[in-house]
N, C-alpha and C positions, 0 to 999 in steps of 0.2 A: 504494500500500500504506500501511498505517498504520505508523507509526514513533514511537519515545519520543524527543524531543528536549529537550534542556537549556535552559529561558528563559534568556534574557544571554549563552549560551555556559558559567556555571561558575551553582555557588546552592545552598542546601537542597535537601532531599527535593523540599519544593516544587513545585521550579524542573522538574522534571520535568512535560513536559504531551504531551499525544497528538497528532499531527499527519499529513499526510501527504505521500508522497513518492511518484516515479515508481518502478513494479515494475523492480529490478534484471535484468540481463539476464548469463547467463555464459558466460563469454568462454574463449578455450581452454584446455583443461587444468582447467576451471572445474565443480562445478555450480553449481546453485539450489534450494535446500529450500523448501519449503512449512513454515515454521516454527508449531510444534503448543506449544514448550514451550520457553523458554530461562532456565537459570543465571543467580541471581545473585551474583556476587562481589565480595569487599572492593575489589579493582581498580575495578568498578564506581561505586562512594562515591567513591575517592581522584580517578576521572577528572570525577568530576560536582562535584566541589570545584575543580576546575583545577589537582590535581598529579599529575598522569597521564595528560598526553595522547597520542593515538592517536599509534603509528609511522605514520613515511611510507609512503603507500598504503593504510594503513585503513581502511577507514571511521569517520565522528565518532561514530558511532551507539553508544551501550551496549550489553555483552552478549559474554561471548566462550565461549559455547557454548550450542548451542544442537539439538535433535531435529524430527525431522518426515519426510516423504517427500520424495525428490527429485519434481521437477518439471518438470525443463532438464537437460539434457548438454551443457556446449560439446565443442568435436572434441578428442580425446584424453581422456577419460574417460572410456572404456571402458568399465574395472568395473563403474559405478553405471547403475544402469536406470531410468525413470521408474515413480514408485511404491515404490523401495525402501525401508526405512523406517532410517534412519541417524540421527547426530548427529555434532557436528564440533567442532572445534576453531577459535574466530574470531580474531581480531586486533583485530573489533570487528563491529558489526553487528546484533547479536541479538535486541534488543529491537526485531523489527519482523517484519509479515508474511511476508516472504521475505527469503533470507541468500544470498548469491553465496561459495560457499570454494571455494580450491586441491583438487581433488577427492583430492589426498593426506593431505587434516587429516581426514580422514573414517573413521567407524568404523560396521561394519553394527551395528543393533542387535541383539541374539541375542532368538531366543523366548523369552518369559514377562518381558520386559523392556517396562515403558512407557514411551511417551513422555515422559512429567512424569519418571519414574526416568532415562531418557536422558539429559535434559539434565541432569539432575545430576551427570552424570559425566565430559564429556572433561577440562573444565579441570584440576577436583580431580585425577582420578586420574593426566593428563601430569605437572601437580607434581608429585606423591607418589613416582611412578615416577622421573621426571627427578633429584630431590634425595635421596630417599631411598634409594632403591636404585643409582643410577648414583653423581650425587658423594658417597651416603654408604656404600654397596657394603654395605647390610646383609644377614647373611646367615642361614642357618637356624642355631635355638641362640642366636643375639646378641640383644641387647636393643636395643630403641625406647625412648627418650626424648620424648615430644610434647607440645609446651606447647600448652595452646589445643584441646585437645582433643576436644571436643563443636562447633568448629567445620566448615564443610566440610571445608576440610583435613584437619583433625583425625579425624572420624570416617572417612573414607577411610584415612588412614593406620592408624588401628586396626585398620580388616577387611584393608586390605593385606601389613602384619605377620604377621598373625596367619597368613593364606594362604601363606604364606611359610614359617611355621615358626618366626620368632621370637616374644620374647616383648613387651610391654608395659609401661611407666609412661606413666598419663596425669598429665595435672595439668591442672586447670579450676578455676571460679572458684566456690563456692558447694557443695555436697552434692546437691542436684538434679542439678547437672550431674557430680560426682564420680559418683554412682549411676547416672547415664546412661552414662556411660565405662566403666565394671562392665559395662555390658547389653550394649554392643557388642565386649567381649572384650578390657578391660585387664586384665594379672593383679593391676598392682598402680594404681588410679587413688585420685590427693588433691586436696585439696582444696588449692587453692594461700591463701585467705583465712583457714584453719585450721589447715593442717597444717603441723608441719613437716619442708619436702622433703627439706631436703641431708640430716638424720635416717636419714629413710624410705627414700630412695633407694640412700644407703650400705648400711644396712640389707639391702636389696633384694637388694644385688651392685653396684651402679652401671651405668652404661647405654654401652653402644659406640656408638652413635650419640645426636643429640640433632638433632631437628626442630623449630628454635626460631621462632616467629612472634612472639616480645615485646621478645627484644634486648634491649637495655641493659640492664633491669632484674634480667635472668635470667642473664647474664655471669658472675659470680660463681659462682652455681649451678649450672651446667653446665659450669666448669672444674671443680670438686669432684665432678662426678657422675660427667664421665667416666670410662672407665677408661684404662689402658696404651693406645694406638695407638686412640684412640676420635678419630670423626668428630663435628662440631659443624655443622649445616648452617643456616645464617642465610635465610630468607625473609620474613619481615616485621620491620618493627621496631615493633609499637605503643607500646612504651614509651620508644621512644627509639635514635638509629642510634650514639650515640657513646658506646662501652662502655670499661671501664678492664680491661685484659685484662696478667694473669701473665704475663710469656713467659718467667717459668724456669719453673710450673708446665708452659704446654704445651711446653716443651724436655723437660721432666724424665718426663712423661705422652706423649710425642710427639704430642699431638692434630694432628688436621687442621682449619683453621676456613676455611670454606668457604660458600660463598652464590650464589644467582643469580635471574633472574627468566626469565617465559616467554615473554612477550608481543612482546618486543620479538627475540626471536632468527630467523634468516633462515629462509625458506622451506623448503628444502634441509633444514632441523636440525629441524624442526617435523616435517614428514617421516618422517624418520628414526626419532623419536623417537616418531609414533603405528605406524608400523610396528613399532616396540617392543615396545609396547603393545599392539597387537594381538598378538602372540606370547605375550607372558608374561603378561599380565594380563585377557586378554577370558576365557580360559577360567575363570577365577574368578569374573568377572559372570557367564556364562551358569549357571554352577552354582550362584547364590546368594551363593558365599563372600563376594563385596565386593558388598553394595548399599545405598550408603549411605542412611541415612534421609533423608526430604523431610521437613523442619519445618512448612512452610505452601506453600501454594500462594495467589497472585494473577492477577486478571485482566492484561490489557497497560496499560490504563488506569487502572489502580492501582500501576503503579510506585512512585510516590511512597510510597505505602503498604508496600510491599516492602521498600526502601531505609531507612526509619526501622525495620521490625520488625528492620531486619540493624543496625541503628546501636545498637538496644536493648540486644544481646548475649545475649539470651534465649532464642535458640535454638537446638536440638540437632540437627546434619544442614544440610541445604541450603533453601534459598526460590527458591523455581521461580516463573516467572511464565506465563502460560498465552497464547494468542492464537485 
């Protein structure tokens, strides 16, 4: 099969080239997709730089989700039938003609749902679910906080919210992207290079939850945002992981600050947690409510190309790569 591998092991966009590899085979409890479209995420960049490497037992390969048909059933796998047409949740893999998953990280795809839209979805929407609604327990009536928000993350979390029955603040970087955060249903989206938030935000009501992927920089800001017993949910830090944090504010505010990651969590929880997802949130993709936009699409042999349009920060939605 063809496969995207990293020249040297870590590099640029570059370093990314086409190669190929023996057709994976699955093993019990296993399938194997015929991979049509796979996700690309910031995880993806941090691993091809050499600070994010694969957990024990995943494959080295880039890509942690990815759509297509199954094609294999190892024994125990019941559910899934050759030809059905799924997407999953990887560990690693994805960027290559066939994927081997735990046939539990698996989600059918609903009708009127593509491929290329598939793959845009386990990673994002496992986050959003997992942090957002689980450690950040938001509810219908509460508000969203989400920095970053014309990101995949980001716009997932928008249509998520929204389905949900809360409300919205986005915050992005530029007015293109502010006016893109409007289209997908913030009530109240700023522009973080113009506006000002802690202002706007107060203003607003302040936000029970905050979905922060910038960190340090935005600390300050979302201790002022929150309100009385508000969640703070840390998963990226692009601006920096060492923040200067009140803790008579969050005594005096009760906040919660909280954080985690997805990739590296056990089997068992991974699990768990598309079974989640399946419950509470596939009836929302099948119905339209959450689909998040696809930015651009690439071939497999143009990774390279993929990884610097995501390095740009230009764009609004997901970049799918195709095979």
């Amino acid at each position: 099969m063809r496969v995207i591998e990293i020249a040297g092991g870590a590099g640029p966009a570059e370093a990314l080239t086409l190669a190929e590899r023996p057709d994976p085979v699955a093993g019990p409890g296993q399938i194997r997709i015929r991979v049509r479209a796979a996700g690309i995420n910031r995880p993806d960049l941090l691993q091809r730089l050499g600070r994010y490497p694969a957990p024990p037992g995943a494959s080295d390969i880039l890509g942690l989700e990815v759509a297509g048909e199954v094609d294999q059933v190892g024994a125990g796998a019941a559910r899934w039938a050759i030809g059905d047409r799924v997407c999953a949740l990887l560990g690693g893999g994805g960027y290559a003609d066939y994927a081997v998953v735990d046939a539990r990280h698996v989600l059918p795809v609903p009708t009127g749902v593509d491929l290329i839209e598939a793959a845009a979805l386990p990673e994002t929407i496992c986050t959003v679910f997992a942090n957002v609604f689980e450690a950040g327990a938001l509810k219908s009536g509460e508000t969203l906080l989400i920095h970053g928000a014309t990101s995949g993350i980001g716009v997932t979390a928008i249509q998520m919210a929204r389905a949900a029955g809360a409300r919205v603040i986005a915050t992005s970087r530029g007015p293109d992207k502010a006016a893109a955060a409007a289209r997908l249903g913030a009530d109240l989206s700023l522009d973080a290079l113009a506006d000002d938030m802690e202002t706007a935000i107060a203003a607003f009501g302040g936000a029970d939850v905050v979905l922060d992927m910038v960190g340090a920089g935005y600390a300050a800001l979302n201790q002022a945002a929150l309100r009385p017993f508000g969640r703070w949910v840390v998963i990226a830090t692009l601006s920096g992981s060492t923040a200067q944090i009140d803790l008579a504010r969050l005594m005096m505010k009760r906040i919660v600050l909280t954080g985690s990651t997805l990739r590296a969590r056990p089997a068992d929880e991974k699990a768990r947690l598309i079974a989640a997802v399946e419950a509470a949130v596939w009836p929302w993709v099948a119905s339209g409510a959450v689909r998040p936009p696809v930015e651009s699409v690439f071939p497999l042999e143009e990774a390279s190309a993929a990884h610097l349009a995501l390095e740009a920060g230009g764009h609004v939605g997901k970049i799918v790569l195709t095979t």
